[in-house]
Structure formats: structure tokens, C-alpha cells
N, C-alpha and C positions, 0 to 999 in steps of 0.2 A: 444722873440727870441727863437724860438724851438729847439732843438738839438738833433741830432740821433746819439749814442751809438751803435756800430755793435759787440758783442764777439761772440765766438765761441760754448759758453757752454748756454744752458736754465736755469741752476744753479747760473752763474752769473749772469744773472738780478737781483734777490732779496737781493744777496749780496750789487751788485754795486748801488742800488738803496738808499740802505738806505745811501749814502753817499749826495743822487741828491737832487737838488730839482723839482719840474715840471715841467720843462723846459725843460727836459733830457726824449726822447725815449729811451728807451734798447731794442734791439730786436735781437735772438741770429741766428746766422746759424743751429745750431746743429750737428757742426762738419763741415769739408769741404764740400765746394761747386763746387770748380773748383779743375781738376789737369791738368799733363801735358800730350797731348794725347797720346795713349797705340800704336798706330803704326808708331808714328817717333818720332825725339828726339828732337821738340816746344822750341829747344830755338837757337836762332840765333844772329849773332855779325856782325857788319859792324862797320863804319867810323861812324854812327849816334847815337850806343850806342845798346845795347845789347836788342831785341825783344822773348816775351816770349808769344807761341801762347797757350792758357792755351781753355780748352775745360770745357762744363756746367757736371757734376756727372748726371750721371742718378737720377731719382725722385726729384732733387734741383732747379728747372725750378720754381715751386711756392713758394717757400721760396726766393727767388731771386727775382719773380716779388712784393713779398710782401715789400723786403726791399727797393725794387726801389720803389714801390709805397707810403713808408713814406718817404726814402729823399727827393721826390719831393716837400714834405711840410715842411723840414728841412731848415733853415737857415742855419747850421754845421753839418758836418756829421766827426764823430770820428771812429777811427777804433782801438782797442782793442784786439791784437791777445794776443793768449797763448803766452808765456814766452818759447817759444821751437822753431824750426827750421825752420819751414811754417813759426811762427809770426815772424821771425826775418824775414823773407823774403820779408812777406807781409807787416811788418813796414816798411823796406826799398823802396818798389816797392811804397808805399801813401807819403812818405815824398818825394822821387824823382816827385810824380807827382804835389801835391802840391806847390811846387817851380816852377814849371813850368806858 
């Protein structure tokens, strides 16, 4: 059963690794990938629960299809943010969709 590992840093791989056993892909973004885009304000609220139109970072297009390209061989895919204000975000935004 394979498992993919997403953090934010290329410095955590080799930390978080020595915890893994083989099982576990790590493969890091190297900082943000998406934000919110620069000429409105992408985030919106209805009656179905709050929509967040988030746009790709310039040069992050192949860092993104590479990560797609190993969950697709992932059983589990984990998501790992920093301990700061995006990862609290980004925690909340994968645990509200995983329950789904």
C-alpha cells in the first residue's frame, strides 16, 4: 500500500523520512503553489458553504503535475502543511473534503 506525503519544504523529506518506512512517498512543493487571484477577492459564501477560487503560482504548473502524477499511484495521499496560517487553512480546506 503506497502512500504520498505532500510538505511544503524539500528539507522535510529527509527529516520526515527517517520516521517512514517504504511505503511513504515524500515529495515537497517548495513553498506555495496556489494563491488567491491578484484581481478579485476568490473567495465567496452562499447557502452551500464558503467557495475559494484559488489560481496556479506562475512556474508551479510542473511541480503540481509531478505531484499529480505520483498520487495517481498512491493508495493515501497526506498533506503535511507548515504549522502557520496557509497550513492551518490548507489542513482545514483536506479534512472538510475528505469527509465528504
Amino acid at each position: 500500500m503506497k502512500k504520498l506525503i505532500i510538505v511544503e519544504s524539500p528539507a522535510k523529506i529527509k527529516t520526515i523520512s527517517k520516521f517512514l518506512d517504504k511505503d511513504f512517498v515524500i515529495m515537497a512543493t517548495m513553498g506555495h503553489i496556489k494563491d488567491l487571484p491578484s484581481k478579485k477577492i476568490g473567495v465567496s459564501m452562499d447557502k452551500k458553504g464558503i467557495t475559494i477560487d484559488y489560481v496556479t503560482l506562475e512556474g508551479k504548473e510542473q511541480t503540481i503535475a509531478n505531484i499529480c502524477k505520483q498520487a495517481s499511484t498512491c493508495d493515501t495521499i497526506y498533506i503535511a502543511p507548515d504549522p502557520d496560517r496557509e497550513g492551518e487553512i490548507l489542513g482545514g480546506i483536506s479534512r472538510k473534503r475528505s469527509l465528504k
